[in-house]
N, C-alpha and C positions, 0 to 999 in steps of 0.2 A: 432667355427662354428660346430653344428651338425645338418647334412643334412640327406637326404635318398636318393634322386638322385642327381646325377651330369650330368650335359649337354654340351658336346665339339660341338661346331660347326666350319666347314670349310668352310671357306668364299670367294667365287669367283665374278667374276665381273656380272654373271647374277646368279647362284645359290649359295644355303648354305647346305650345309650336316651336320646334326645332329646326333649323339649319345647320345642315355641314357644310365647308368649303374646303377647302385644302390650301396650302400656302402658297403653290405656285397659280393656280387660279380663283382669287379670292371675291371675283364676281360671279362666279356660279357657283351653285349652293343647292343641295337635294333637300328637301322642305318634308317635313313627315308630325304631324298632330297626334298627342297626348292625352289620357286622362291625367290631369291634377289629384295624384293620386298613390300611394305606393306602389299598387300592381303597375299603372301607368308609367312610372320610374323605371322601374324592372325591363317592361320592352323598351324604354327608349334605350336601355344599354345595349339589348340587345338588337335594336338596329344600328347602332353606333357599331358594334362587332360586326356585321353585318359588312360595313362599308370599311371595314380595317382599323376603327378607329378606339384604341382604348385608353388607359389612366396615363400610360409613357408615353405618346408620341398625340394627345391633343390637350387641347383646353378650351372650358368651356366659358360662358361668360352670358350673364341676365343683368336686366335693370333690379337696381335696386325700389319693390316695390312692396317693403310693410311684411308682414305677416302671410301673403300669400308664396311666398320667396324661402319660408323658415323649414317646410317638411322636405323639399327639395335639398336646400343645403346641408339637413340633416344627414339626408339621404345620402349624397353625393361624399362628405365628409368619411362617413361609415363607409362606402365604400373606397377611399383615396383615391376618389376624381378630383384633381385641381380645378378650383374654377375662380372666381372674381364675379363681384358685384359692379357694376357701372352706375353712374349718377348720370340722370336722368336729364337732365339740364347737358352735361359734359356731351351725352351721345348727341343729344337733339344739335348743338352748338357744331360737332363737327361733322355732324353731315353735311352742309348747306345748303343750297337748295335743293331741296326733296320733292318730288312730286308722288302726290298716292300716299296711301295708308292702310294697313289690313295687317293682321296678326303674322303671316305668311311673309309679306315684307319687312315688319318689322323684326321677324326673327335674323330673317337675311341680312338691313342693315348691323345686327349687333353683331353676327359672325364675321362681317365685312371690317369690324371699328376694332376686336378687339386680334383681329389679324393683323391689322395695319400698327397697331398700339404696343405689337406683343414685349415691343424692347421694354416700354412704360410699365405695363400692368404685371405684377404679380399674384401668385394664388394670394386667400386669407381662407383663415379659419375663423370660425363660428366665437364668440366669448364662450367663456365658461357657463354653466344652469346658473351661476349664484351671479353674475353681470345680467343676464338676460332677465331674470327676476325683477334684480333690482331698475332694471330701465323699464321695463314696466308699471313698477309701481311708482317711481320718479314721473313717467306719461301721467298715471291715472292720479296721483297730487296735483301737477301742475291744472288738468282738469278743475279735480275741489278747490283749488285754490282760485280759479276764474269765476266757478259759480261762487262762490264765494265775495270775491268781490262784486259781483254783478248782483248780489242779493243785495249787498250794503248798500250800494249806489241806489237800488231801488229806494228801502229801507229810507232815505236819505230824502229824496223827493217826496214818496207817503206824506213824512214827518212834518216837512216844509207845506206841507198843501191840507194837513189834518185839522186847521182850523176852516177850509174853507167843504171838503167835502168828509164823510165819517169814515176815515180806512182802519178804522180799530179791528177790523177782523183780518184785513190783508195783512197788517202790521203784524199782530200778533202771529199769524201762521209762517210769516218769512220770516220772521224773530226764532219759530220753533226750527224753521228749516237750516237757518242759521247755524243755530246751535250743532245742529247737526251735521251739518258738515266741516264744522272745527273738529269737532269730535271723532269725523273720519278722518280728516285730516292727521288730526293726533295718534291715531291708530295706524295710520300709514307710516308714519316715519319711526316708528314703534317697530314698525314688522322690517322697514329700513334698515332699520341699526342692528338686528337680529338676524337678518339676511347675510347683512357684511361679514357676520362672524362666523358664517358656517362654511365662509372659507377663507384658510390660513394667510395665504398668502394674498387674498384680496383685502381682509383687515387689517395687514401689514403696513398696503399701499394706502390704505385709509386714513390710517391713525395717521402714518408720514405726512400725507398731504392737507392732511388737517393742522398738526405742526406750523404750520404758516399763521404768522397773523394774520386775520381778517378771513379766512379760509372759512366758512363754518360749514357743517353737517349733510347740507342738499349740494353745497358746490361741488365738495369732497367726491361726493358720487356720484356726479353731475362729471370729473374729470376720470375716476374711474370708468363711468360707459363711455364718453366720446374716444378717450383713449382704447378701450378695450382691454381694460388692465396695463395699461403703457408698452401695448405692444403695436399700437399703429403708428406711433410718430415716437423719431429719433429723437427729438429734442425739441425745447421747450419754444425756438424760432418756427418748427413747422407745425406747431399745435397753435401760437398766436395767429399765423394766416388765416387754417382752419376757423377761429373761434371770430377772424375780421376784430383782429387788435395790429398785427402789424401793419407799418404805414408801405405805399405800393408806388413807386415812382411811374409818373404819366409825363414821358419827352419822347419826341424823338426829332432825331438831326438836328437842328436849330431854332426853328419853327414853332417849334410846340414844346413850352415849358410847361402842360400841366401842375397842378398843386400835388405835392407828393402828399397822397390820403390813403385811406383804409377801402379797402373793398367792401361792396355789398353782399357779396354771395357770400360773406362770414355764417359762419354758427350763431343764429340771432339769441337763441336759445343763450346759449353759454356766454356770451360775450352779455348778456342782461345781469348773469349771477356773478360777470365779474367785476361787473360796475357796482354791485352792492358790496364785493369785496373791496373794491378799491377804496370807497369811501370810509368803510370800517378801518381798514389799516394804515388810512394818513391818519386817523382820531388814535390811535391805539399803537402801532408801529413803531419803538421808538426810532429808527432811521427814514420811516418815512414821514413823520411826524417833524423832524427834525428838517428834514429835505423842504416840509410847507414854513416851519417856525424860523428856518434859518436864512429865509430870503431866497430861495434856491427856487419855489414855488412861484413869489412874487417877482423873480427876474424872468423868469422864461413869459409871465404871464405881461409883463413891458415888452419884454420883446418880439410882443402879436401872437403868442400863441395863444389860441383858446381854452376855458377849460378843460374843457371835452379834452382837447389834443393831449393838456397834460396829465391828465386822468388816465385816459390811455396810454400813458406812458409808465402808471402805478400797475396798471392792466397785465402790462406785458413783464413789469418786475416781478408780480406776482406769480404767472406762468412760469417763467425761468426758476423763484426759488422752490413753487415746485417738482420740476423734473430734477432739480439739483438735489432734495430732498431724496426724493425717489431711487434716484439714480446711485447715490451715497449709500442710501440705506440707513440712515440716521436723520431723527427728526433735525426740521428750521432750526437755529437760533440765531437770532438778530445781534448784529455786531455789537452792539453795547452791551448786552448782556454777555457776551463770547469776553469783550474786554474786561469785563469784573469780574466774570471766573477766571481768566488767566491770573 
């Protein structure tokens, strides 16, 4: 990518603050505020024109922050501005030490990061209406699914203590509440599977990636949004980092043999729904079932490794077969079963 400006914007719940820099001086930056807004959209192009700067010769670049970030990209999209989303953590990590804080500097550090960055960052586009749907209703499950357990838990103490004080009315009302949010529950993953279908090629990638054993129904679409329909990562090595399943070597020179482990800043989210995968498809898998029955499990676990480690190692088989799936275009099939059809 070679640009001539770069444009950091700060994004708030009613304004936006802009920087431009330009590439040969990428510490000064003309600074101009927004309404978070359509019309507000509209001048900011037109001050970007203003300054020489349009779709071919800049790029723009924001924190990735939620839903206040979506009418923007909309925007920008419809009109073919390149821009990229930044993590939030990444910008804070390479600034280093920062002095000050204010909407006006932070727009300025972001025109400054993705100046510096431009060889790294490329544009993205927005998911499809039928991805963006369905991660919303994946959000607002995983939700019922908390009060839900937080009802039970409650539920569960009542019970234990209803000989000593009278919670017959508490009980009964979180019993009703209960119900009801299974209920929602049940209705969400209903409108889930109905979502997937209203587009061709996302139920495509669905049905494939379900193909797997142990894969089931929330994970499925749980790889559909982190991927973006398998258009953010080449393969199935840079979605394991992402999800904090590949192992990350800690040395350096001689000195320092760290333990080579997993990183924290993984996807906690997705790396949760792979562990329930994993465990489903050593029970059920016949080659990874085989791999625990055939001593292959019990050797690695003599040889110090912990469970955890080797589970994660079902983790990342799983992610490989399926980008492999994906990627083919033809659902899973487990090698035992490939050798009885032959």
């Amino acid at each position: 990518m070679n640009k001539q400006f770069f444009i950091g914007i700060d994004i708030s719940m009613a304004t936006l603050d802009a920087a431009l820099c330009q590439a040969e001086h990428p510490d000064h930056f003309t600074h101009q505020q927004f309404d978070n807004t359509v019309t507000g959209y509209g001048k900011l192009l037109s001050w970007l024109g203003e300054h020489g700067a349009h779709a071919s010769n800049s790029f723009l670049g924001m924190e990735h922050t939620g839903h206040y970030t979506l009418s923007l990209c909309c925007f920008l999209q419809e009109n073919d501005i390149p821009y990229t989303l930044i993590s939030p953590l990444h910008l804070k990590r390479s600034l280093g030490m920062a002095r000050g804080k204010s909407d006006r500097i932070d727009a300025g550090r972001i025109a400054w990061f993705i100046c510096l960055h431009q060889r790294s960052l490329t544009p993205i586009q927005l998911p499809s209406g039928c991805l963006l749907k369905l991660k919303n209703l994946l959000a607002f499950r995983d939700r019922l699914v908390k009060a839900s357990t937080s009802l039970k838990n409650t539920l569960t103490d009542l019970k234990e203590t209803s000989n000593l004080i009278d919670n017959t009315m508490i009980i009964k009302l979180s019993q009703k509440q209960q119900n009801l949010i299974e209920q929602q529950i049940a209705q969400i993953e209903k409108e889930m599977e109905a979502t997937v279908k209203q587009d061709e090629q996302v139920l495509r990638h669905f049905q494939l990636v379900k193909s797997v054993v142990g894969v089931g129904m929330i994970t499925a679409a749980a790889f559909l949004i982190y991927t973006q329909g398998f258009t953010a990562f080449d393969n199935g090595r840079q979605f394991a980092c992402y999800a904090g399943v590949a192992p990350i070597e800690h040395s350096s020179g001689s000195s320092i043999r760290g333990k080579t482990r997993i990183s924290s800043l993984g996807n906690k989210k997705m790396k949760a729904l792979l562990s329930n995968c994993a465990a489903a498809a050593v029970q059920h898998d016949p080659q990874l079932k085989a791999y625990r029955s055939g001593g292959r499990y019990q050797r690695k676990h003599a040889e110090g490794k912990e469970r955890l480690v080797i589970l994660n190692a079902v983790k990342a088989k799983l992610i490989n077969r399926v980008f492999a799936a994906v990627s083919r275009g033809t659902p899973y099939v487990p090698i035992a079963q490939y050798g009885q059809a032959a």
